[in-house]
C-alpha positions as CSV (number, residue, x, y, z in Angstrom):
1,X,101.8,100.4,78.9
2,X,100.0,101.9,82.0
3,X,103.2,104.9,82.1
4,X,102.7,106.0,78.4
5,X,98.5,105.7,79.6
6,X,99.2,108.0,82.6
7,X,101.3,110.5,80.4
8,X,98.1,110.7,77.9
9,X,95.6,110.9,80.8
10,X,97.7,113.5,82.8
11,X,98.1,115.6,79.6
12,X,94.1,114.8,78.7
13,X,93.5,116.2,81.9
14,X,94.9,119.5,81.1
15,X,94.1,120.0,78.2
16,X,90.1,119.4,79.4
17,X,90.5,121.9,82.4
18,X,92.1,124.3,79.1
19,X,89.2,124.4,77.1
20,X,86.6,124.6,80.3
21,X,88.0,127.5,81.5
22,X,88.2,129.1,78.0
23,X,84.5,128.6,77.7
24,X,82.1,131.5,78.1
25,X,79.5,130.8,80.4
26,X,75.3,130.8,79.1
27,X,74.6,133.5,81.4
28,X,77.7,135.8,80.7
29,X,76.2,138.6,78.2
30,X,75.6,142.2,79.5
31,X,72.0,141.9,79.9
32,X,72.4,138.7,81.9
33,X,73.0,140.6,85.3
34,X,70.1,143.4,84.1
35,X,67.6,140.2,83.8
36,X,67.8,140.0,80.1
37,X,69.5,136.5,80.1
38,X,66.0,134.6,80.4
39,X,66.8,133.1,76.8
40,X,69.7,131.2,78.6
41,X,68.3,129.6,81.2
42,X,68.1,126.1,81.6
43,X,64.6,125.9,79.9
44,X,65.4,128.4,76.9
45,X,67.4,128.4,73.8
46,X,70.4,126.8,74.2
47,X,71.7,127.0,70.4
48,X,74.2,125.2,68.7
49,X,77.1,123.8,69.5
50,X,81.0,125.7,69.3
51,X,84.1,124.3,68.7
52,X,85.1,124.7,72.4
53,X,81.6,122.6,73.8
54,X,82.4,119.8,71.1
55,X,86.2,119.3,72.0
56,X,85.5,119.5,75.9
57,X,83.6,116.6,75.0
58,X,85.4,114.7,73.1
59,X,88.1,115.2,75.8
60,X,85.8,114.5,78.8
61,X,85.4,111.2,76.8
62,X,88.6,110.2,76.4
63,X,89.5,111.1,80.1
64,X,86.7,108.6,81.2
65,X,87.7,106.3,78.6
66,X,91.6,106.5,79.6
67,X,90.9,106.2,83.2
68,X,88.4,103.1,83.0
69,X,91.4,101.4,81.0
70,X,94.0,102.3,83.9
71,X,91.7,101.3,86.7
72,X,91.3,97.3,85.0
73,X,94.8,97.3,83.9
74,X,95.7,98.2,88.1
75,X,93.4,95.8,89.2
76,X,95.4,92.7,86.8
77,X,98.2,93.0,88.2
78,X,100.9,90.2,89.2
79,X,102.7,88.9,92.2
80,X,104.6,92.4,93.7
81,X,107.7,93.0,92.7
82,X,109.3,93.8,95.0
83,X,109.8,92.8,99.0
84,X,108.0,96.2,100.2
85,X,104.8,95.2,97.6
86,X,103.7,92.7,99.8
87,X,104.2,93.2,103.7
88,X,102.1,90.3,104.7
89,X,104.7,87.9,105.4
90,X,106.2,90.6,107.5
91,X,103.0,90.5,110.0
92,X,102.3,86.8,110.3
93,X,106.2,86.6,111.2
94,X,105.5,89.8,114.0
95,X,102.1,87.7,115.2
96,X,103.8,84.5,116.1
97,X,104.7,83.7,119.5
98,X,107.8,84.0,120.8
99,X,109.7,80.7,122.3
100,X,111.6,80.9,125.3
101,X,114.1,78.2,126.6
102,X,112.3,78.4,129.6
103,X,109.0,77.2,128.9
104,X,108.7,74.8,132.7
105,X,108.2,78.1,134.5
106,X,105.1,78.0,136.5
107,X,102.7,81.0,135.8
């Protein structure tokens, strides 16, 4: 389940970088860089929305979405599969003390 949601996010993903980058920015008309572009500022008319602005976000949605459902699905998991999952036995072996045969040794 979380493979085929990492295939969907991955190809979300680049399809939402896509359609950003295709976007034309508010301020990109001639006149913008001749001071002409004051109807596109951030307090001016901002006019409807394209195709492009709509998709981007529906995707930017479904990304956020996708990747909410992968982060509780990787916090659920089980006992590790494997013995490299879980390398905690590994250390409280390592942290015990080592016995010698000789223990009457005066120190």
């Amino acid at each position: 389940m979380i493979n085929v949601l990492t295939i969907i996010y991955l190809v979300v993903a680049i399809l939402l970088i896509a359609f950003v980058l295709m976007q034309q920015g508010k301020g990109a008309d001639a006149g913008a860089s001749f001071g002409a572009g004051a109807s596109a500022t951030v307090f001016g008319s901002t006019g409807s929305a394209n195709f492009l602005s709509r998709t981007t976000a529906l995707l930017a949605t479904i990304f956020f979405a996708i990747s909410l459902i992968i982060g509780n699905l990787s916090s659920h998991t089980t006992a590790p599969t494997s013995q490299f999952d879980d390398l905690s036995q590994v250390e409280q072996k390592q942290a015990e003390p080592v016995k010698t045969e000789n223990n009457d040794i005066p120190q």
